[in-house]
N, C-alpha and C positions, 0 to 999 in steps of 0.2 A: 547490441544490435541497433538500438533508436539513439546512442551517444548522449542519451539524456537520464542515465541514472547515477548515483550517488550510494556509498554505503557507510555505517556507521556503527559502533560499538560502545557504550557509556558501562565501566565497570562500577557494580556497586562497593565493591571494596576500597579503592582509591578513587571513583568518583573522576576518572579519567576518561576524554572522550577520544575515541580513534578514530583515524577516518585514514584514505588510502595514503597520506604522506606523512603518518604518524598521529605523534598527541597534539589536537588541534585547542586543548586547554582540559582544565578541573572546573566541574559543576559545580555550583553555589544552588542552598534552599532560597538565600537572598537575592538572587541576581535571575532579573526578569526572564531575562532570554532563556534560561536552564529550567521556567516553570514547567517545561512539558515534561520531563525528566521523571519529576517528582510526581506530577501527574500518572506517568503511564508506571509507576511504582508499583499505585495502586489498582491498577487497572484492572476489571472483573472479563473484559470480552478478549476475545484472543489478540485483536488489534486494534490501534486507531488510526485513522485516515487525520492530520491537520498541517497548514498550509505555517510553513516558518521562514524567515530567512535564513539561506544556509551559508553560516560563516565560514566553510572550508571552498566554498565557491564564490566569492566576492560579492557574500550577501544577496545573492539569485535567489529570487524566491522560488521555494520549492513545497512538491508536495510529498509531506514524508508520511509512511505506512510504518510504524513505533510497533514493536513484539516487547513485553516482555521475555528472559532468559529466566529457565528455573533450570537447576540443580535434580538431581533425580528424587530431591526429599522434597521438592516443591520448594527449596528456597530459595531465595532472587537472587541471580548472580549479574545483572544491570538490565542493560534494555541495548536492544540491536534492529536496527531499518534499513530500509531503502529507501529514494525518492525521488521521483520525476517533475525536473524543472519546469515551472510552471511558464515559463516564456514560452516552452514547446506546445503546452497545448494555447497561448492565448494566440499563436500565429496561427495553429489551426483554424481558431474563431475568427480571426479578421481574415483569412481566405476566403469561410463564408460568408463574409459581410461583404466582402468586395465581389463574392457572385452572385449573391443573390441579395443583396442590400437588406437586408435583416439584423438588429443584435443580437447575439448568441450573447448570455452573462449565466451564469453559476449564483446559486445564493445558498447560505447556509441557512441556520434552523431559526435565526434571528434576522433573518432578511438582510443581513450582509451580503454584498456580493463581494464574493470570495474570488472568483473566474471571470475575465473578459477579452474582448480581443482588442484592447490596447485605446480604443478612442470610445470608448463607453466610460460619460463622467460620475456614473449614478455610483457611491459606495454604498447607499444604503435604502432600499425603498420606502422606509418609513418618513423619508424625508425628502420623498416625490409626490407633486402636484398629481392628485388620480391614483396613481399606486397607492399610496397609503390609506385611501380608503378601502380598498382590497386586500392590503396586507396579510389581515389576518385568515382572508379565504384560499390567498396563496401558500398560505408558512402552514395551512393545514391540510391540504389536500394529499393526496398518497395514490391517486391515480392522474392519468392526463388529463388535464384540464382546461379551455378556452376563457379569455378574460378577451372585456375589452374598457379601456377608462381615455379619461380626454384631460387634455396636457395640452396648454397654450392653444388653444382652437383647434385641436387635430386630435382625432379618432386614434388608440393606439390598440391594434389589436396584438394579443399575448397568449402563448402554447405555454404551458408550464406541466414538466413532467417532473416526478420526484424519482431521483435513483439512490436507492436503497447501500449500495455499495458505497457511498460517499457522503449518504447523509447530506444528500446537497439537493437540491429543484435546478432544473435546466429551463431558462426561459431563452423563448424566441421572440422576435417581438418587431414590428414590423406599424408604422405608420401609413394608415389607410387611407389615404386621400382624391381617390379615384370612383372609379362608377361602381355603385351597390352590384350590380352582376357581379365584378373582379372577387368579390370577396370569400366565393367559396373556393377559387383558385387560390388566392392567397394562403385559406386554412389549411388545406391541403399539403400545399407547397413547404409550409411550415414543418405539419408534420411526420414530412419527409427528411428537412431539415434535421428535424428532431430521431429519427433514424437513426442516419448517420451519423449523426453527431454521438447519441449516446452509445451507440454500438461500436463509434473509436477510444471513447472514454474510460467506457468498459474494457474494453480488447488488453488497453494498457493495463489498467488496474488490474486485471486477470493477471495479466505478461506477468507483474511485478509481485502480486502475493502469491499465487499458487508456483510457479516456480520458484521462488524466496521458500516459501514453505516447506514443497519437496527438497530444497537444496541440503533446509536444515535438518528435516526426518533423516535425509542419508545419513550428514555427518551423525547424526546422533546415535546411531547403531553399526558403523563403517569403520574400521580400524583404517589410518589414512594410510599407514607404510603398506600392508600385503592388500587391503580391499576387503578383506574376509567381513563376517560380522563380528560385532567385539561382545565384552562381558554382557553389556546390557540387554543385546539382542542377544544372546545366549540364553541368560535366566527368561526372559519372554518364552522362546521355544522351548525350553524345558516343561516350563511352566502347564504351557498348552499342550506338550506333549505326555504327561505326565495325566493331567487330566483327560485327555486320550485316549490313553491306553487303560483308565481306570471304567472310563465308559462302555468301549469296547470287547471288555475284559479278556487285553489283548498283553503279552510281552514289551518289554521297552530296553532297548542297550546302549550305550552310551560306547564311544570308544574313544581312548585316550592316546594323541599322538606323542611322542616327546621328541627331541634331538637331540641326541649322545653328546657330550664335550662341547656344549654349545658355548658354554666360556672360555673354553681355549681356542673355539676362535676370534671370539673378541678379542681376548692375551695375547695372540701371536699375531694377527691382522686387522687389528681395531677394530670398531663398531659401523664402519661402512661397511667392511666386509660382513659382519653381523646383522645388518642390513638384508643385504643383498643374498644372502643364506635365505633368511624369513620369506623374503619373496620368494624366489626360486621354490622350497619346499611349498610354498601355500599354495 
């Protein structure tokens, strides 16, 4: 829909990486670029959120959302994502710099900035004039927050909210060099900013994990030729219905369909037409 996602599949077996025009190479433990790989191996949360450049796109930096794959026994079968080019959201940021002359930047948990909209030269606030002495009351906060620090003679006032979903702080930021009254228009105005901004931020990262999410719960209980549920989703409903009926101290019947000479018609009309039988009866 937004022309800005990317998908991916690293097997743990051959340690092959797929992407939509095939194997785009073999991960290395030694080879920097494949550290996340090995990383999200071991990974304890369902996902992670971090910012890479993606070499199946001419090295576009992107932001990738990494799942581990398990097996029904819990064992790893690689790591599979999506990811949203990050050029797409830094044009969003420099729109609002050009309406409303504010920086919009993104920082991670180490005061990197990770996000901006393209003429923001700060990579890091620890080694900004006034940020850095704030630093640590920015990297710590977890609700919104108002700063304000002074940078080459000028007042800079700062909105920083932390969003949980990205593990990231949104600063807005805005150099105040006008009459004391302006200034609670400015905060405001900010906060506004800050609205919108993380509620399109959001909206994406929703877009991209809970539908990724549900896409994979289907396959994972959906037989793909007839649609039906497969073995997996089978033993689940038994499962639950067994204990069900044990509760209720109710009856339970299973019934068993079969198809007569289901192999002669594979033998006499190959397995397209075998195919198309399966559907048809399901």
């Amino acid at each position: 829909n937004y022309g800005a996602f990317t998908s991916f599949l690293v097997s743990e077996k051959s340690r092959r990486y797929y992407q939509a025009k095939g194997v785009l190479k073999t991960v290395h433990p030694d080879e920097v670029r494949d550290a996340w790989y090995f990383r999200v191996r071991t990974l304890k949360e369902d996902y992670e959120i971090n910012v890479d450049p993606d070499m199946a796109n001419a090295d576009s930096l992107t932001i990738f959302i990494n799942y581990r794959v398990l097996d029904y026994h819990g064992h790893l079968l690689g790591a599979t994502g999506v990811g949203l080019r990050v050029d797409a959201v830094s044009r969003l940021l420099h729109d609002y710099r050009a309406r409303f002359g504010r920086s919009v930047y993104l920082l991670d948990a180490n005061g990197k900035v990770m996000l901006a909209d393209g003429t923001y030269a700060i990579s890091d606030i620890h080694q900004v004039e006034g940020l850095a002495d704030i630093a640590a009351q920015i990297l710590t906060s977890r609700d919104s927050a108002r700063f304000q620090y002074h940078k080459e003679g000028a007042t800079h006032l700062l909105n920083v909210r932390y969003i949980p979903d990205l593990k990231w702080f949104l600063c807005v930021e805005k150099v105040e060099d006008e009459a004391l009254g302006e200034i609670r228009q400015t905060l405001w105005l900010n906060l506004a900013i800050f609205a919108v901004v993380t509620a399109t931020i959001l909206t994406l990262v929703s877009i991209t994990v809970h539908r990724y999410h549900h896409r994979m719960l289907t396959l994972a209980v959906t037989d793909s030729l007839t649609g039906l549920f497969n073995r997996r989703a089978f033993d689940l409903h038994l499962e639950q219905g067994i204990e069900e009926a044990r509760r209720k101290r109710q009856p339970l019947a299973a019934i068993m369909i079969d198809i007569d000479h289901f192999k002669r018609i594979n033998d006499e009309h190959g397995h397209l037409a075998g195919d198309q039988v399966l559907q048809k009866v399901s």
